[in-house]
Residue, then its C-alpha position, 0 to 999 in steps of 0.5 A: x500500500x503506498x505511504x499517502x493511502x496509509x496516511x488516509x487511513x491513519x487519520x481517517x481512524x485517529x479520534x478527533x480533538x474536542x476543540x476546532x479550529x474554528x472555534x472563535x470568541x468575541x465580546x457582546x459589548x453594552x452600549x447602555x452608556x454609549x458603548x463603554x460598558x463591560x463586556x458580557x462575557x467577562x461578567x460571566x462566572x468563573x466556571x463559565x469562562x473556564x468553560x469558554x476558554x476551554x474550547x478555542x485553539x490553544x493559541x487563542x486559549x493562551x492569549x485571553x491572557x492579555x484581555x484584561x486583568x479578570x481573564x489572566x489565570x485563567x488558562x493555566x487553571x484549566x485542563x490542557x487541550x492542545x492540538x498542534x495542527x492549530x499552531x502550523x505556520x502556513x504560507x509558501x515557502x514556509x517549514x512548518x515542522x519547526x515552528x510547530x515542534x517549538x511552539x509545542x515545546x513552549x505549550x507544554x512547558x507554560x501550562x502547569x497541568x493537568x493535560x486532557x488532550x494532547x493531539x500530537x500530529x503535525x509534527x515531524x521528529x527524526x534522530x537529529x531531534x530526539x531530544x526534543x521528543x523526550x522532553x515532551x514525554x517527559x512534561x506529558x508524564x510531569x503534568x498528566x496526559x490522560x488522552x495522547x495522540x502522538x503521530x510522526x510526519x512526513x510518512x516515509x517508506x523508511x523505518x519509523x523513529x524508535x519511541x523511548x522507554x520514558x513513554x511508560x512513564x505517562x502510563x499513570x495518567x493514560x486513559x486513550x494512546x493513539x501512536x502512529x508511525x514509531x517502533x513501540x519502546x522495548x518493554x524489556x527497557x520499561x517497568x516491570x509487568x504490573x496493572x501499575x504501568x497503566x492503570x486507567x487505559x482504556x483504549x489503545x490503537x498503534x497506526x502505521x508503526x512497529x511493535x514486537x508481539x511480547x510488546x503487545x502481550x506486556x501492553x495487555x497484561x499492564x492495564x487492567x481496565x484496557x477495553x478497545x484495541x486497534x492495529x491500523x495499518x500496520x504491516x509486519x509487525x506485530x504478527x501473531x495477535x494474542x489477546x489475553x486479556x480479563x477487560x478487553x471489550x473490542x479488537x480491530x484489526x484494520x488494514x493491517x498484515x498479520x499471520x494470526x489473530x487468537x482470542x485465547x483468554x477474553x472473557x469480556x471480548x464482544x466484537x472482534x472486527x478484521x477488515x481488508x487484512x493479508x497475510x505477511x507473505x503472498x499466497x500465506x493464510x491468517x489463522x483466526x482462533x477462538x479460544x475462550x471468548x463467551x461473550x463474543x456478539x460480532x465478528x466479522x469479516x471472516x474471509x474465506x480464502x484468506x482466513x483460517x477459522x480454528x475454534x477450540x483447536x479445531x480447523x474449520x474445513x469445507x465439508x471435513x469438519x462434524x458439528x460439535x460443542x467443541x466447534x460451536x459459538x453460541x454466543x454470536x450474534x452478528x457475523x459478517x463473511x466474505x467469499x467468492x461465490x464463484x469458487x465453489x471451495x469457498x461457497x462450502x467454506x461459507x456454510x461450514x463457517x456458518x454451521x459454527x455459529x448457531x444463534x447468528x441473528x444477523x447475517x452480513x454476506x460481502x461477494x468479492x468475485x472481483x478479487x484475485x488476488x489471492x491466487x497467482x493465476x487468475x485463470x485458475x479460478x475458472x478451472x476450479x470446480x463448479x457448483x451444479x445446479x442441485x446443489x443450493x437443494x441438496x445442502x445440509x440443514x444450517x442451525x442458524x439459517x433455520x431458527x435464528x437469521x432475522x436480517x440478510x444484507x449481501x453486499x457487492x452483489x453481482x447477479x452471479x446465478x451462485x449468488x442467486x442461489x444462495x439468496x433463494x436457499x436463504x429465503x426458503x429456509x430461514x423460518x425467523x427471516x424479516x428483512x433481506x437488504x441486497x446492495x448493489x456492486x457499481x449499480x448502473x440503470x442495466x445492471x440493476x434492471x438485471x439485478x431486479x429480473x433475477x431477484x424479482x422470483x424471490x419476493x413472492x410470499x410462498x418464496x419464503x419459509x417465514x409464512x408469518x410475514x405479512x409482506x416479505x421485505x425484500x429491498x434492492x440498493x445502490x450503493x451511495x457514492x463514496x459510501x466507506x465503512x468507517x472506523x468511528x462506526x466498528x469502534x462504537x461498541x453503543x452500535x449493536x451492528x457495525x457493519x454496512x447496512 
């Protein structure tokens, strides 16, 4: 993937600072005595001009300073929130790096703390100023940083700027770290295994960067309340995620290479999200194991060429693999898969995948006969066996397509006659099924005249197993241009479905 797609995707999943730049304060001057009354907003409590002076840029927050004698104190008394793209000098011909590294320099060394927000990202930091980055690792730790964005500029395909141990040292404070382009610190050179490292993180993500697998697995065993995980784009390193953890709630992995993903020890684990992930090395497969999960609710996209789904040291086969407690993941609620319909092999993976979770309510299918990729030779696909016509009518009974699927979306569809069939079983078979949403792959007027004829058999009641219905739902769509699904929206653990709907 070339750097400036990687930074996209970076700073399209980075939380947002709660001031804008945008923000902006101006007096509501009296003129009851000819325009030389206070201004009303200085006549405002203090907690209300806390308040104020809390939501404009840091520039603009330290220089109510010099208004009058009743706003001087007032921004060191409040919790820092500093975002340095609001002190970039622009212009033509202007370096901004230094400007913006020094100002943030002098930000963190004027304000007395706490800080609340730290949104370092438009700064640039390489060997010849190292000491720069450790004298502001230093203040964060002094001061009490409990929200750290720290992201490296400009990207480049050379490796990223190794983090020093004193990082630890805000962990006492930490509450939410983003860290995007660095080599994680070497926990060897850090504080001992302890829920004292850090205490109250609560969310984690590592963006374009390094970090070793025993780093990871230290990072998890230090903080007791960490509930949200996230390796965004990040490639190589780590390779084997491992998650052991007793507070773990939600782990994505967005983007990004590794060779296995492994729930081994979540007891609070609820969504575990794999979106456009690959292999380390061309031709090789993810391992995805479920280990101890119980309360895993949604998990997706399984891929299933590139995926390897082992529950409870079992691998999951297409047609090998018996139904059994052993197997079982009872405790999912939302899936979402991904398949190439046109390759019979993985249309089998798709129903034994499917057979392996009997409560699935809602059911997220994306097509990606469009992709390649995973075989050297395009042209072997075609030669690969077919799907005869029987077969939609020979397939085993699926627990959960027959008892529990309320809501079907297929997303990517093509009218391919597999894809058909798959959507004709589902509909004749799902006694509990309400709603089938069917997005369109590049929808244009002939494709989607076409996509209706093939779909349009479906929609008669007797089509469908749920006779309960009074009108079955049956709803073609295109897809809306420049529709992305978003990491702010698999993140949010309030939204019970994150996938496309």
């Amino acid at each position: 993937m070339a750097p400036g797609m990687s930074r996209n995707i970076v700073d399209s999943c980075l939380p947002a600072c709660p001031v804008s730049a945008t923000a902006s304060l101006s007096a509501a001057i009296s003129d009851d005595d000819g325009g030389g009354g206070e201004d009303r907003i200085s006549a405002l409590p203090d907690g209300l001009l806390c308040n104020v002076v809390s939501r404009l840029p840091v520039k603009d927050g330290a220089r109510t300073d010099a208004l009058s004698r009743r706003w001087r104190g007032l921004w060191r008394a409040i919790p820092l929130v500093l975002d340095d793209a609001h002190l970039v000098t622009d212009g033509p011909g202007v370096d901004w790096r230094a400007p913006a590294a020094a100002a943030v320099s002098r930000v963190l060394a004027s304000h007395p703390g706490p800080f609340r927000w730290v949104h370092l990202v438009s700064s640039f930091i390489d060997e010849s100023n190292q000491d720069t980055l450790a004298e502001w690792l230093r203040l964060l730790a002094d001061k009490g940083v409990e929200n750290l964005v720290l992201v490296n500029r400009p990207w480049s395909s050379e490796v990223p700027v190794q983090l020093q141990p004193s990082l630890f040292r805000c962990g006492a404070s930490l509450r939410r770290l983003y860290l995007g382009v660095w080599f994680f610190p070497f926990t060897r050179d850090g504080p001992p295994r302890s829920p004292d490292v850090f205490p109250h993180l609560r969310e984690l993500g590592i963006c374009g960067g390094f970090m070793l697998d025993q780093d990871l697995e230290y990072v998890l065993a230090c903080s007791p309340k960490l509930e949200t995980f996230a390796l965004i784009s990040n490639y190589c390193l780590p390779d084997c995620i491992r998650i052991g953890s007793h507070s773990l709630r939600c782990v994505l992995i967005w983007h990004s290479l590794v060779d296995e993903v492994a729930a081994i020890a979540a007891p609070q684990l609820q969504r575990l999200i794999l979106y456009c992930t690959n292999a380390t090395g061309p031709g090789r497969t993810i391992r995805v194991k479920i280990g101890y999960a119980p309360q895993l609710a949604v998990l997706g996209y399984l891929d299933t060429a590139k995926h390897v789904l082992e529950i409870r040291n079992t691998i999951i086969k297409a047609k090998a693999t018996k139904v059994s407690p052993h197997t079982l993941v009872p405790s999912v609620k939302v899936l979402a898969l991904k398949v190439r319909f046109r390759v019979a092999e993985e249309v089998r993976t798709l129903l034994s995948f499917l057979r392996c979770f009997p409560e699935v309510e809602t059911l997220h299918i994306l097509a990606s006969d469009n992709d390649t990729d995973h075989y050297d030779d395009p042209g072997k696909v075609k030669a690969r066996d077919k799907l005869n016509s029987t077969f939609w009518h020979v397939v085993c009974p699926v627990n959960c397509v027959q008892s529990r699927v309320k809501k079907v979306v297929f997303d990517q569809f093509t009218g391919g006659s597999n894809q058909v069939g798959f959507l004709k079983w589902v509909i004749g078979r799902a006694m509990l099924l309400q709603e089938v949403i069917v997005v369109m792959a590049d929808p244009d007027y002939i494709t989607l005249s076409e996509a209706m004829d093939k779909l349009k058999p479906l929609s008669p009641k007797r089509m469908w197993a749920n006779k309960l219905l009074h009108e079955p739902s049956l709803e073609i769509r295109g897809r809306t241009a420049g529709h992305i699904w978003r990491y702010n929206q698999a993140s949010d653990l309030s939204i019970s479905d994150p996938f496309i709907s």
